[in-house]
TIKOLBA-911619 format. One record per residue (C-alpha): x, y, z; residue in one letter. Coordinates in steps of 0.001 Angstrom, whole numbers, padded with zeros to 6 digits, always signed. Layout:
N
XYZa ...
END
This chain:
424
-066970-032931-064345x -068478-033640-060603x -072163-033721-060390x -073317-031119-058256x -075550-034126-055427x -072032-035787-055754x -070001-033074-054433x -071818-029388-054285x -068617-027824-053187x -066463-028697-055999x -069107-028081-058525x -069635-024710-057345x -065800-024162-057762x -066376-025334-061967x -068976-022929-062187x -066248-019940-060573x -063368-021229-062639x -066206-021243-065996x -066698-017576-064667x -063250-016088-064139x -062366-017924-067248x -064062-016110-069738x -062706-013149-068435x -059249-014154-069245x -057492-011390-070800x -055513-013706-072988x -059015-014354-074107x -060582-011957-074459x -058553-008853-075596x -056847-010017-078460x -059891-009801-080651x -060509-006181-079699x -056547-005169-080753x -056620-001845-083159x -054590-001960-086926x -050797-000589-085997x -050601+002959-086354x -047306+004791-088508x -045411+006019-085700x -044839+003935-082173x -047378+001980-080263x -047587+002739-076610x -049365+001023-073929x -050404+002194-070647x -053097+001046-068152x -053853+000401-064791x -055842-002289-062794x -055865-005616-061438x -056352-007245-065171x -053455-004625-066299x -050570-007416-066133x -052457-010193-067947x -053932-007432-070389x -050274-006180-071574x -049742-009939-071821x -052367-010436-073803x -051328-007414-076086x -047735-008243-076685x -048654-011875-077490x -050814-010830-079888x -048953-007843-081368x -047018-007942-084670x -044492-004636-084217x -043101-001985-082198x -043819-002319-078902x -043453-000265-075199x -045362+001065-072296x -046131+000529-068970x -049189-000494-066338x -049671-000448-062947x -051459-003658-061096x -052013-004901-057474x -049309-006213-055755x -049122-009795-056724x -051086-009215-059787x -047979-009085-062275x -047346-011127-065085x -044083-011273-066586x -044040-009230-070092x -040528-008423-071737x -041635-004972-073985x -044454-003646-071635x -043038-002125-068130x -045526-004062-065184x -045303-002121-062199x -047260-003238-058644x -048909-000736-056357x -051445-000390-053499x -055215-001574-053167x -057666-000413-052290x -055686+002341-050703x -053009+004043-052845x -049164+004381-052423x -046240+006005-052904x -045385+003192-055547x -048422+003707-057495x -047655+007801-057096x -044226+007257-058673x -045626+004985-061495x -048530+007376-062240x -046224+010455-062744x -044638+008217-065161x -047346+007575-066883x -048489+010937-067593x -044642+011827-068788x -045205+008820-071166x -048899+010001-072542x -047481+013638-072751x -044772+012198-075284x -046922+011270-077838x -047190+012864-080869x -050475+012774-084089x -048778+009338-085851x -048552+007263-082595x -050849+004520-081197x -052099+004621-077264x -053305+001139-076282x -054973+001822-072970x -055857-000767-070890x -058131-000168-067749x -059665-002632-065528x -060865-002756-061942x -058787-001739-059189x -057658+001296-061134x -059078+003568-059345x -056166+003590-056592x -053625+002225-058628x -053533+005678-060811x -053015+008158-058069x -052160+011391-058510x -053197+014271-056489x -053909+017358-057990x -051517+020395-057453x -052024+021454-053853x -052685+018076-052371x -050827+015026-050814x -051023+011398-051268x -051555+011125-047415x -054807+013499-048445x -056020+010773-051124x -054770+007913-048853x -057353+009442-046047x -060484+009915-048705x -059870+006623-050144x -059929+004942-046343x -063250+007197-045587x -064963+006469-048337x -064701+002624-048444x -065646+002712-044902x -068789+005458-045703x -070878+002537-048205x -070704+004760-050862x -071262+003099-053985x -068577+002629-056830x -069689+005190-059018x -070275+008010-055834x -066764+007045-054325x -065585+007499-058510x -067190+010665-058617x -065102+011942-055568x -062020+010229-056638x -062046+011903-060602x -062508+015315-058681x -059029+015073-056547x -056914+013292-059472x -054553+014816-062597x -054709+011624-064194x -058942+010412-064088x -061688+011486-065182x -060427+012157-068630x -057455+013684-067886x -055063+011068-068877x -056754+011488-072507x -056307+014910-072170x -052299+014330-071968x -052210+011623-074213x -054223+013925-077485x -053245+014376-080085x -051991+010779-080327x -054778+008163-081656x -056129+006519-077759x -058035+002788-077948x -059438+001896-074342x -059711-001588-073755x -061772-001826-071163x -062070-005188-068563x -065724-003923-066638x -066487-004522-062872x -068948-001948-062299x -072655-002345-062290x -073668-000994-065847x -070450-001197-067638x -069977+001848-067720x -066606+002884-069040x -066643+006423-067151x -067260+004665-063477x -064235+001352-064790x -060866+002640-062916x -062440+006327-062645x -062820+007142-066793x -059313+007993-066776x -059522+008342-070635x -063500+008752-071533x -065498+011963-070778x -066476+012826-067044x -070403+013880-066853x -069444+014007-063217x -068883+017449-061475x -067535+019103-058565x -071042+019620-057218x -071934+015617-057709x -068360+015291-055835x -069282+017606-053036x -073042+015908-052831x -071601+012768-051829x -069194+013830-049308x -072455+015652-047588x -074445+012500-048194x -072163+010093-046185x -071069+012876-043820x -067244+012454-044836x -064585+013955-042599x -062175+016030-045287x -059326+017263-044964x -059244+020656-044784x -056813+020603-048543x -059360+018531-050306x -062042+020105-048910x -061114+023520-050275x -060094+022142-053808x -063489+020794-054251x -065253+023947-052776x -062748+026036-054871x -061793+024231-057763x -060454+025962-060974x -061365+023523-063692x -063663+020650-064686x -062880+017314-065900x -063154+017202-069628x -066371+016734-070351x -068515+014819-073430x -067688+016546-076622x -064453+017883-075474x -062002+017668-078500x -059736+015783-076557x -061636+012802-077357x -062179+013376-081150x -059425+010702-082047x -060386+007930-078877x -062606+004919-079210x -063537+002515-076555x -064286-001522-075996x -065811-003334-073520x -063299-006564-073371x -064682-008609-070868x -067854-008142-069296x -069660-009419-065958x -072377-010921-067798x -070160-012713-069913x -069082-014911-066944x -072559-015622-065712x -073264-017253-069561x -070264-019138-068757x -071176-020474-065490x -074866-021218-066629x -073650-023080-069598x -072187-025052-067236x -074774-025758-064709x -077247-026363-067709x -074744-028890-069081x -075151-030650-065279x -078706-030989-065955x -079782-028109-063680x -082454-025503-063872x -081228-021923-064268x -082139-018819-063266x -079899-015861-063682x -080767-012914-061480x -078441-010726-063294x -074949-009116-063410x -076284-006014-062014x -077345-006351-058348x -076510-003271-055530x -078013-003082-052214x -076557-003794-048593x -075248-007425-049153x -076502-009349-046011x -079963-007901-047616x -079150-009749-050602x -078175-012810-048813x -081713-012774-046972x -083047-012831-050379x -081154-015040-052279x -082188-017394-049381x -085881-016765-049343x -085885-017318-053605x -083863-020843-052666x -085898-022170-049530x -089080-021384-052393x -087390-023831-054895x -086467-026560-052090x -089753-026330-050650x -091726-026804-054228x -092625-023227-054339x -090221-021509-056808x -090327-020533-060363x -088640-024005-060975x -087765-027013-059333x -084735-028592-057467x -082089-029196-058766x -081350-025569-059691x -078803-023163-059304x -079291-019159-059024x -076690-016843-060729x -075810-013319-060197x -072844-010864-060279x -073013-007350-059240x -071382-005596-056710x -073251-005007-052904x -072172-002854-049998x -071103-004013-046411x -072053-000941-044113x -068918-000957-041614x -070203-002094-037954x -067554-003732-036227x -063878-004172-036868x -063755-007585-038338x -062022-008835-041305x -063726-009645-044718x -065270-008672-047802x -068488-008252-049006x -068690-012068-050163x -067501-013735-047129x -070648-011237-045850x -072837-012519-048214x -072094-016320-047458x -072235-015591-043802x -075113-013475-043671x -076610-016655-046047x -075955-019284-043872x -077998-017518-040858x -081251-016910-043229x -080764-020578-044211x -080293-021938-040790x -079600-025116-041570x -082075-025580-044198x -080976-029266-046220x -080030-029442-049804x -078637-025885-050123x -074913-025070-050620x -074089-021635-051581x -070357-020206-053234x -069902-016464-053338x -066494-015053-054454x -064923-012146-056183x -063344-013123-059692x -059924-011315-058925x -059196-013784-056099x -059133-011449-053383x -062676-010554-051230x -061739-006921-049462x -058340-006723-048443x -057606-010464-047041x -056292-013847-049078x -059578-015238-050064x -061930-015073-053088x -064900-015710-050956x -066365-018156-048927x -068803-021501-049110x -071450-022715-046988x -073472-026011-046549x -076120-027063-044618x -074022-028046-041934x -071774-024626-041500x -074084-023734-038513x -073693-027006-037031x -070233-026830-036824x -069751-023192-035887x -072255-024617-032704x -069132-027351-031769x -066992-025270-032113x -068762-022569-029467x -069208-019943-031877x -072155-017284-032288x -072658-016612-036323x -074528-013680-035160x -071789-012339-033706x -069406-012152-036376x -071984-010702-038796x -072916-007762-036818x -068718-007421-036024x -068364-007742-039784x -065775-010879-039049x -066903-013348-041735x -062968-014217-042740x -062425-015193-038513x -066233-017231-038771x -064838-019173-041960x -060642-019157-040839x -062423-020483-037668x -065556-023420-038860x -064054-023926-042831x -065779-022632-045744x -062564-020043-046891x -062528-020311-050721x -058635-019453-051546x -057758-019196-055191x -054756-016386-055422x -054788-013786-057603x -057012-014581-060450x -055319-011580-063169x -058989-010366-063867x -061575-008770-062397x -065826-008784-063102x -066934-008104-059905x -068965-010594-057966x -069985-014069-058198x -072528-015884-056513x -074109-019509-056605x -076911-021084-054832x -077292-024188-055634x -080681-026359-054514x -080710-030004-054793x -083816-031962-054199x 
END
């Protein structure tokens, strides 16, 4: 292993592989597989995990076997029994309409003696589309793109999304009953809450119309004028807790956020480093973060933090970039931008923030890195770090100075990882 004084940047990367590894679903889902039922075993799912979950499954499975998933486009892994289909994220398509449809036919074929392995992971959210009678996929295509621009959070945009959808919220339990339903569930929400992973599709909704409606007013969302009279006029609610659709359903938590933290701590501790872990549960506007996380490091470097250099602060979670400018970028490349100005240069701090599916927003990196010297270099080559923050442009800043952290498509998915290390 490199020493994190001999190389920070490729230290940082062992604590992101430690992370996304123990969210492997080869890893972790096998353990969590249900006895085989009497009649056929079907598995369906959706998600960026989806592919390496039905992997995991059929590896680990001893008999009759079928089903199908839906994953991000370039998210598949090859499985012979289980059907792996790739769709659109974070905006839905007409690929991920067709496969959804099938779904539902699949669930609605079930019958009391079968087995429905579900597998749901992050990303599902758009991957299972489809509109309730009387609206389009250009209508959910149109939500979707307002509300990622809005700065909703997960679980508001979630609430919105079960309210427009035959398929989440509960409603693909409803068409799989009266079949016995596991969820196996692959969590990148803050919480873990298997109602707000992929929209619920197969857990109770405590969500309603009027929560739905609440955060369209709150963000001032444009609807269309379809969607906006479903939701004023709607004819039924989402199954709700209790509903007897769920009396035959249980649920697991397969790989969890915090899980990857341990795993990245374990190895920082290992390096001789002091830890602190601020938690797999952070929100907030991420350059506010950022300004944070920097304040808590420049403490430690300058002998006033709750422990000395070297140390290393850990957290996961998921922020929010408010949409300024027109830039490219996710919230990580945000959060290692908006980092690097609060440092400004300050020595001894190196920071890695990334997004354990490989992908940060909608462009080809995981995240981005930064070093004491990432100002310095943006200043030779004549650009303004300001500038690209308030544009919301951190993927041109780090295309354009260095710093891109490019892994691929990682097959899982627990939300966001971040690592600031101090050295004395």
């Amino acid at each position: 292993m490199i020493g994190p004084s001999e190389n920070p940047e490729v230290f940082l990367r062992e604590l992101f592989d430690a992370a996304v590894a123990a969210a492997d679903p080869l890893k972790c889902v096998p353990p969590h597989l249900p006895e085989p039922p009497k009649g056929r075993t079907v598995v369906l799912g959706a998600g960026k995990a989806s592919a390496a979950m039905a992997k995991a499954v059929e590896g680990n499975w001893p008999g009759e076997l079928s089903g199908l998933v839906i994953t991000r486009y370039g998210f598949a892994v090859p499985c012979s029994r289980i059907e792996i289909i790739e769709a659109a994220h974070p905006v839905p398509d007409s690929a991920g309409l067709e496969a959804t449809r099938r779904i539902i036919d699949l669930a609605n074929g079930l019958g009391s003696n079968d087995l429905c392995i579900a597998l749901i992971s992050g990303g599902a959210s758009s991957l299972l589309t489809c509109p309730v009678d009387g609206l389009t996929l250009e209508d959910k295509q149109d939500v979707n793109r307002a509300l990622l621009r809005s700065g909703a959070d997960i679980s508001e945009m979630n609430a919105v999304r079960k309210h427009l959808s035959a398929i989440k919220g509960g409603r693909l339990a409803e068409a799989i009953a009266p079949a016995r339903l596991v969820t196996l569930l692959i969590s990148d929400v803050v919480g873990d809450l298997p109602a707000v992973i992929g929209s619920g599709p197969t857990v109770p909704d405590e969500t309603t119309f009027a929560d739905a409606l609440a955060v369209i007013e709150k963000y001032d969302i444009d609807l269309p004028g379809a969607i906006a009279s479903h939701l004023a006029n709607a004819a039924s609610e989402t199954p709700k807790p209790g509903h007897p659709v769920f009396e035959n359903t249980s649920t697991v938590l397969a790989g969890l956020p915090k899980a990857s933290l341990a795993a990245a701590a374990k190895v920082a501790f290992d390096a001789g480093l002091e830890v602190i872990d601020l938690g797999d549960r952070l929100e907030g506007e991420t350059r506010d973060i950022a300004c944070e996380h920097a304040a808590l490091a420049l403490d430690i470097r300058n002998g006033n933090g709750r422990v000395s250099a070297p140390a290393i602060l850990l957290s996961g979670g998921e922020t929010t970039v408010t949409l300024n400018g027109n830039g490219r970028g996710g919230p990580n490349g945000e959060y290692a931008l908006a980092m690097s100005l609060a440092l400004d240069g300050a020595k001894g701090i190196y920071t890695l923030s990334c997004d354990t599916d490989g992908i940060d927003g909608s462009e080809d990196n995981a995240g981005a890195f930064i070093s004491p010297d990432t100002l310095g270099r943006a200043d030779e080559a004549g650009i303004d770090a300001k500038t690209f923050l308030q544009n919301n442009d951190s993927y041109g800043f780090f295309e354009a100075v260095g710093g891109l952290v490019v892994t691929g498509p990682t097959c899982t998915n627990v939300n966001d990882f971040r690592a600031v290390l101090v050295l004395p």
